[in-house]
N, C-alpha and C positions, 0 to 999 in steps of 0.2 A: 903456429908459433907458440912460444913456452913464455910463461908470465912468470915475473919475478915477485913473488908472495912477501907479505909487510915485513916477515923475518927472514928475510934475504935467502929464504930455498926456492927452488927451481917446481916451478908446478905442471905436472904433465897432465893431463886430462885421461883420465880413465876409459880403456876401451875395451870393448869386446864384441864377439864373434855374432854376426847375423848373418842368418840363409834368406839369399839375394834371389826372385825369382825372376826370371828372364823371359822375353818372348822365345817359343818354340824354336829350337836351334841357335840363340844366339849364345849360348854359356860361356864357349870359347869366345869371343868376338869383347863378352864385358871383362872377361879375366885379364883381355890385354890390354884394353882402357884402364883397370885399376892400375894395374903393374905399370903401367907408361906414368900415370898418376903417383906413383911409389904409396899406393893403396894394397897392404896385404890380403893376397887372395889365399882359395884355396878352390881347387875344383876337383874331385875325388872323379876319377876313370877307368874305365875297362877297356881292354883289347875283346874285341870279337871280331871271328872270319866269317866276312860276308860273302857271299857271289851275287856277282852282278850281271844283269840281266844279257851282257855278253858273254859269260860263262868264265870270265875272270874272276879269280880269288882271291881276295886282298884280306888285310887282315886291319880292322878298322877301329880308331879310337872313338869311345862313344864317353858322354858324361854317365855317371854312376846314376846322380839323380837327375834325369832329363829335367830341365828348369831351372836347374839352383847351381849356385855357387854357394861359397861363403866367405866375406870380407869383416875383417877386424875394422872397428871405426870408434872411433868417440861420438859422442851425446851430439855436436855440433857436424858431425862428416856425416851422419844418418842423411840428412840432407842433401848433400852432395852426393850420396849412391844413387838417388831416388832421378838424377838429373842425368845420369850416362844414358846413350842410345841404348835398347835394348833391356832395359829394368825394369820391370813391372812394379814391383814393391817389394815390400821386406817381409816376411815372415813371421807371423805372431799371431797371440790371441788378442780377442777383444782390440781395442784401436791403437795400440804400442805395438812397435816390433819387440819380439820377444829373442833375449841375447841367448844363443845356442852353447851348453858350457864348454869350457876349455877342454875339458876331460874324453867328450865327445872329439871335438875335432881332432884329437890325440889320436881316440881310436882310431878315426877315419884314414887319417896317415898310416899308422900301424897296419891298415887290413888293404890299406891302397899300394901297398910298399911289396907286393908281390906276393900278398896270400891267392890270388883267384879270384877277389869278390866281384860278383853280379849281383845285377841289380833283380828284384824279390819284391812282390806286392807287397805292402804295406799288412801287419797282425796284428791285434789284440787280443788274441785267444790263442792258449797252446800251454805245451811244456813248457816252464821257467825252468833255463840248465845252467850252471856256472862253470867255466872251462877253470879246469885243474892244473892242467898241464899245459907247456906251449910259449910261441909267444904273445898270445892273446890271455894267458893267465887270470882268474880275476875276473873275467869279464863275464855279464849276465845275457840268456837272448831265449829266443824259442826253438825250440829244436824241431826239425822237422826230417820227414825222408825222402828223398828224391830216388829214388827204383832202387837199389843196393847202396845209396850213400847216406851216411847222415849229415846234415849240416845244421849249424848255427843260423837264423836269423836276428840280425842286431839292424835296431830301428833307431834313427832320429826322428823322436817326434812330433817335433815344430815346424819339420815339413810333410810329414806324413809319409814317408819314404824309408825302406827297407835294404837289407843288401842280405844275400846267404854267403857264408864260407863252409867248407868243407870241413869235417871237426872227425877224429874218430873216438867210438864210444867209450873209451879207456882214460880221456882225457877232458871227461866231463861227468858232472856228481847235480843230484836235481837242488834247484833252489827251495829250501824250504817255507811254507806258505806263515808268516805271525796274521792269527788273529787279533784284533783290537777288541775288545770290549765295551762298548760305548753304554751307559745308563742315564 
């Protein structure tokens, strides 16, 4: 509920985004606890075709980052995420959930929205590329090559979890490295 502040405006409570970790396979199962709770989620997914061990081939939704979701909350709902079946904890350094910025979950839409992305082990080492062109524009990651392709690796790294997209070389320029100076 919304409190009426001593000069008469409306005071919302500030929120933001944290990656929700889940017991193994339940990701889907807390997304629709949240949603039924009118808790905004977000669960980033891929299509992949499996065969099953009857030699049927289905084409199967997996979460992007096995574990996580991510749900928008205020200071006082942290609490109430920590309480749904299936929630491990919240994602952060040190003893605070650490709030994943908007800009990211932006991305994660943008690259969930029918680029291809798969899910890519977690890097901290490599090429830094900035895509030029596209509509990923702007955005920074590791480039790497998979047999004749190139792709982008773009990491969130509050949960330590990575995704590749497919990028061609044309439409991407390297990050250039600033030195600091420290004395």
């Amino acid at each position: 509920m919304s409190e009426i502040a001593a000069t008469g405006q409306l005071f919302v409570p500030a929120t933001h985004w944290y990656a929700i970790q889940t017991r193994s396979r339940h990701e889907k199962r807390v997304a629709e606890q949240l949603q039924a709770k009118s808790i905004e989620s977000f669960l980033p997914t891929h299509r992949c075709r499996k065969r099953w061990k009857n030699g049927v081939l289905a084409d199967v939704v997996f979460p992007l980052f096995p574990g996580y979701l991510f749900a928008r909350a205020s200071l006082q709902q942290r609490l109430v995420l920590l309480q749904f079946p299936g929630v491990v904890g919240l994602a952060g350094s040190s003893t605070y959930p650490t709030p994943v910025p908007e800009d990211d979950i932006d991305t994660l839409r943008k690259i969930t929205g029918g680029l291809g992305a798969q899910p890519h082990p977690f890097l901290n080492v490599g090429d830094r590329v900035r895509i030029v062109a596209g509509p990923l524009a702007g955005l920074q990651g590791i480039l790497t090559r998979r047999k004749q392709e190139l792709r982008l690796i773009l990491s969130v790294e509050i949960i330590m979890r990575s995704i590749a997209v497919e990028i061609s070389e044309y439409d991407i320029e390297p990050v250039s490295i600033e030195r600091r100076c420290t004395m």
